[in-house]
TIMI-2910 file (N, C-alpha, C, CB; in pm, 1 decimal, decimal comma, always signed):
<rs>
+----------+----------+----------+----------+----------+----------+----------+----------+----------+----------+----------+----------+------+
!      n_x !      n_y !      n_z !     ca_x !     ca_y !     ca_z !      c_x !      c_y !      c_z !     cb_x !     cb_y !     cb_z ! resn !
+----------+----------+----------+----------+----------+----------+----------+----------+----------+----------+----------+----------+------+
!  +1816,4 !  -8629,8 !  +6134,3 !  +1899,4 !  -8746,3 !  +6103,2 !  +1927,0 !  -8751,2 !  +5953,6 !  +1831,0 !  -8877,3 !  +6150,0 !  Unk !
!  +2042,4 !  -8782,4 !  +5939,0 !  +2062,3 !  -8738,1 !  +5771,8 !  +2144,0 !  -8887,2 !  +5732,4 !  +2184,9 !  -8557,4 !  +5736,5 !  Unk !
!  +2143,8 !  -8937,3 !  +5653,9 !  +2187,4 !  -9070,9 !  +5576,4 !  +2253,0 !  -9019,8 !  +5445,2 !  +2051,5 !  -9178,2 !  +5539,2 !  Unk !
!  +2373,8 !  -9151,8 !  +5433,6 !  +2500,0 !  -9114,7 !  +5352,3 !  +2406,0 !  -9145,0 !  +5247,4 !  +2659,5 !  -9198,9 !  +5364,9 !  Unk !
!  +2513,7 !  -9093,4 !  +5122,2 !  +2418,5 !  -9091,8 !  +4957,2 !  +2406,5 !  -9247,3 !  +4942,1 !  +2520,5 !  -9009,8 !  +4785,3 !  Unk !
!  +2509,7 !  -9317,9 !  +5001,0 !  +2490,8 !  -9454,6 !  +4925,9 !  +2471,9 !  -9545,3 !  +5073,2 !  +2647,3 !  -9507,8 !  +4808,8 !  Unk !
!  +2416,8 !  -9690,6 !  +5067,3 !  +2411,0 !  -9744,3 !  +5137,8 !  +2384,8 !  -9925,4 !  +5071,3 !  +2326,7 !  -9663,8 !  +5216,0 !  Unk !
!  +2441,7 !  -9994,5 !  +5163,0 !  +2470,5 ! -10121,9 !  +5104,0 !  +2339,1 ! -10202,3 !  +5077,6 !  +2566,0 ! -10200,4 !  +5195,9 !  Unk !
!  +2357,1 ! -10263,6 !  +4955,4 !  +2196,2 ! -10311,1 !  +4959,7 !  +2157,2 ! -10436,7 !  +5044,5 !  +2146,2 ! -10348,7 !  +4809,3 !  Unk !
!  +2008,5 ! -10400,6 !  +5058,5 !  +1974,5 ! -10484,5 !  +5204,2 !  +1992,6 ! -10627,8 !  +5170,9 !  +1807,4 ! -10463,6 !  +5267,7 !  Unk !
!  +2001,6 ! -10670,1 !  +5035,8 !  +2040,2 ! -10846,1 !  +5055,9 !  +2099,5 ! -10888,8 !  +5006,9 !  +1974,9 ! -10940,9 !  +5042,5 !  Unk !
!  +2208,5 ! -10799,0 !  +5014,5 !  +2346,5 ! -10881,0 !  +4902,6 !  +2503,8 ! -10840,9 !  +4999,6 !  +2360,1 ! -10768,7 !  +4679,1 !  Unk !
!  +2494,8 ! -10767,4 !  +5063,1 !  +2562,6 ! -10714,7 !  +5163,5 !  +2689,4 ! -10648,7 !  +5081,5 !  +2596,4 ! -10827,0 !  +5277,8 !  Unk !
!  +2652,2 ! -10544,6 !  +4975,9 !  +2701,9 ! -10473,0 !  +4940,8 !  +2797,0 ! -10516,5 !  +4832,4 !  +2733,0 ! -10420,7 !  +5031,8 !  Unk !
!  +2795,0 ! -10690,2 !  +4774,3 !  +2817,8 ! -10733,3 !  +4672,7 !  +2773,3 ! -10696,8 !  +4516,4 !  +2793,9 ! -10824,6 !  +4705,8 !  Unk !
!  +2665,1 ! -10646,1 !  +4528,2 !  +2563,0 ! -10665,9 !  +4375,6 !  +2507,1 ! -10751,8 !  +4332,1 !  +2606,6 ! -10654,4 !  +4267,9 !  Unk !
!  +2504,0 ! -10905,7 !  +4409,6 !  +2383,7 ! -10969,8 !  +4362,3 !  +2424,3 ! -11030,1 !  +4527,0 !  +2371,5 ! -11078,0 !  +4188,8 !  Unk !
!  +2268,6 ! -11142,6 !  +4523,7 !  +2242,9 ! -11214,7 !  +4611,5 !  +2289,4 ! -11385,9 !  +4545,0 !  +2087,6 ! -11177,0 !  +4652,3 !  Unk !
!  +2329,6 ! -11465,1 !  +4600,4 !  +2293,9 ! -11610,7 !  +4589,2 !  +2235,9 ! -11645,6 !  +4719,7 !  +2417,9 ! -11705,5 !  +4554,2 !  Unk !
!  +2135,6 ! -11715,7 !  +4628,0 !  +2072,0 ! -11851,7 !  +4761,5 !  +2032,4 ! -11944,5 !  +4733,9 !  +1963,2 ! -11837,8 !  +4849,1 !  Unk !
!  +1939,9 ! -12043,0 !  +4797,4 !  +1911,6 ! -12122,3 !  +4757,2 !  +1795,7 ! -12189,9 !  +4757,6 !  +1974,2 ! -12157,9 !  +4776,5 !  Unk !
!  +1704,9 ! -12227,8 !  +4593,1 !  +1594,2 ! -12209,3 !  +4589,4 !  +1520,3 ! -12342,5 !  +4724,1 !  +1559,5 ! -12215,2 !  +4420,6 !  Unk !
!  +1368,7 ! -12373,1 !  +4706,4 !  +1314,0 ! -12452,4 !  +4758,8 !  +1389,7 ! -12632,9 !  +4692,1 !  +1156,2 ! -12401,7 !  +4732,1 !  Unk !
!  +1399,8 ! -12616,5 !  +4523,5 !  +1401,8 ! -12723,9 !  +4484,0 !  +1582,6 ! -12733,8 !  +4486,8 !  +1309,3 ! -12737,9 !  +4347,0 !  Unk !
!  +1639,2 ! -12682,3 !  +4560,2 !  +1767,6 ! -12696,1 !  +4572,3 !  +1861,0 ! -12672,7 !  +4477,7 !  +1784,0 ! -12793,9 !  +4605,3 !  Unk !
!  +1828,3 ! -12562,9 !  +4410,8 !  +1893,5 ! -12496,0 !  +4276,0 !  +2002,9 ! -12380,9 !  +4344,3 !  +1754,4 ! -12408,4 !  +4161,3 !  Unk !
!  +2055,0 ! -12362,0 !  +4305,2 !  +2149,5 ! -12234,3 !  +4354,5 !  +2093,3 ! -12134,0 !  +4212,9 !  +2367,8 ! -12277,9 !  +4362,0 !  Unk !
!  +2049,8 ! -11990,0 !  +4312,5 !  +2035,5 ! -11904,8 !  +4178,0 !  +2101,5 ! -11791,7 !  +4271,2 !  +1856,7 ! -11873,5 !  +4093,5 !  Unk !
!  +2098,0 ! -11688,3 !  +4171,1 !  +2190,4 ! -11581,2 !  +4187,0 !  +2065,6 ! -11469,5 !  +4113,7 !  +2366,4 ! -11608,6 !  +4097,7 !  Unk !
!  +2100,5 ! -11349,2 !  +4196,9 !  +1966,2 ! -11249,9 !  +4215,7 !  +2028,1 ! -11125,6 !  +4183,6 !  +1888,6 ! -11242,4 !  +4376,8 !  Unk !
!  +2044,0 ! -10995,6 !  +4091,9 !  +2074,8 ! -10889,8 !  +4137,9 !  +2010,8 ! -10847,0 !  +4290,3 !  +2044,4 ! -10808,3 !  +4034,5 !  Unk !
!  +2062,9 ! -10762,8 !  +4385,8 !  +1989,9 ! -10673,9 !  +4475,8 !  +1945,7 ! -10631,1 !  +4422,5 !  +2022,3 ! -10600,8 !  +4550,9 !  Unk !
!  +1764,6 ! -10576,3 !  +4511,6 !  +1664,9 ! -10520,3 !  +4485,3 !  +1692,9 ! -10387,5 !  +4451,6 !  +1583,8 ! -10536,5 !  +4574,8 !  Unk !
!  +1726,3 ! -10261,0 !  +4417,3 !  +1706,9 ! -10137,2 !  +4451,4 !  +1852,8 ! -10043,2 !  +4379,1 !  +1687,8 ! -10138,5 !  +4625,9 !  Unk !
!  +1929,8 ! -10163,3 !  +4348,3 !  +2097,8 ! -10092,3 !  +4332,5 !  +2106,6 ! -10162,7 !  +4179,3 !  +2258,4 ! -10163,0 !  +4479,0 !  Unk !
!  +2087,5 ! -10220,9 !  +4101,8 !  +2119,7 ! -10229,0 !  +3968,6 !  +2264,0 ! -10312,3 !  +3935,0 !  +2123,0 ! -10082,8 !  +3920,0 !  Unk !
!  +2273,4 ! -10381,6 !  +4066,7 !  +2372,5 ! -10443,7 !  +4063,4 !  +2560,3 ! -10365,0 !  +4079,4 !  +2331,6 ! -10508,7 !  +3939,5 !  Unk !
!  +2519,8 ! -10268,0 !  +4135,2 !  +2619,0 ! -10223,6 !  +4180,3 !  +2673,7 ! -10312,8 !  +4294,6 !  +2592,8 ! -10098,5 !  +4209,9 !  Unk !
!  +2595,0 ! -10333,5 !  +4412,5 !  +2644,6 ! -10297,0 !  +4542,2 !  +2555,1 ! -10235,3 !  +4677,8 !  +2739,0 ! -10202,7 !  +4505,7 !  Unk !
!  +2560,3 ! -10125,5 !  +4610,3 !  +2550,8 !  -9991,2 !  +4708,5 !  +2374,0 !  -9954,0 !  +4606,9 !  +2741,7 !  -9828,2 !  +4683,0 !  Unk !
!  +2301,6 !  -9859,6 !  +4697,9 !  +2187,2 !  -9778,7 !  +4654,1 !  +2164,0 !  -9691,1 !  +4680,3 !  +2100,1 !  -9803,6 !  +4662,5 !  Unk !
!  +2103,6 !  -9548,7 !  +4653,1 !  +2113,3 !  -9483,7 !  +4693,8 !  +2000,9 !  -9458,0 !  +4831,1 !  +2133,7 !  -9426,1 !  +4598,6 !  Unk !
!  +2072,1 !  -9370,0 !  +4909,6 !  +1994,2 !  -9354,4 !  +5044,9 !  +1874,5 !  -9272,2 !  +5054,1 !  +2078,6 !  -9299,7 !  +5143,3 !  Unk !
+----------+----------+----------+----------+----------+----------+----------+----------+----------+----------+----------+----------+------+
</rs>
């Protein structure tokens, strides 16, 4: 089984960062884990 070079990062859905929203009801904004804020990471 072979996987493409890049693949979307697991919590931003291939945006480059995440928003969510904290416990105290803040909106923050996260790079994805693994991609440097591209997007994409490598596979």
């Amino acid at each position: 089984m072979s996987l493409p070079p890049e693949k979307d990062c697991p919590d931003c859905s291939g945006s480059g960062n995440a928003t969510w929203e904290s416990h105290e009801g803040d909106e923050v904004t996260t790079q994805c884990s693994g991609c440097a804020g591209t997007g994409t990471v490598l596979a």
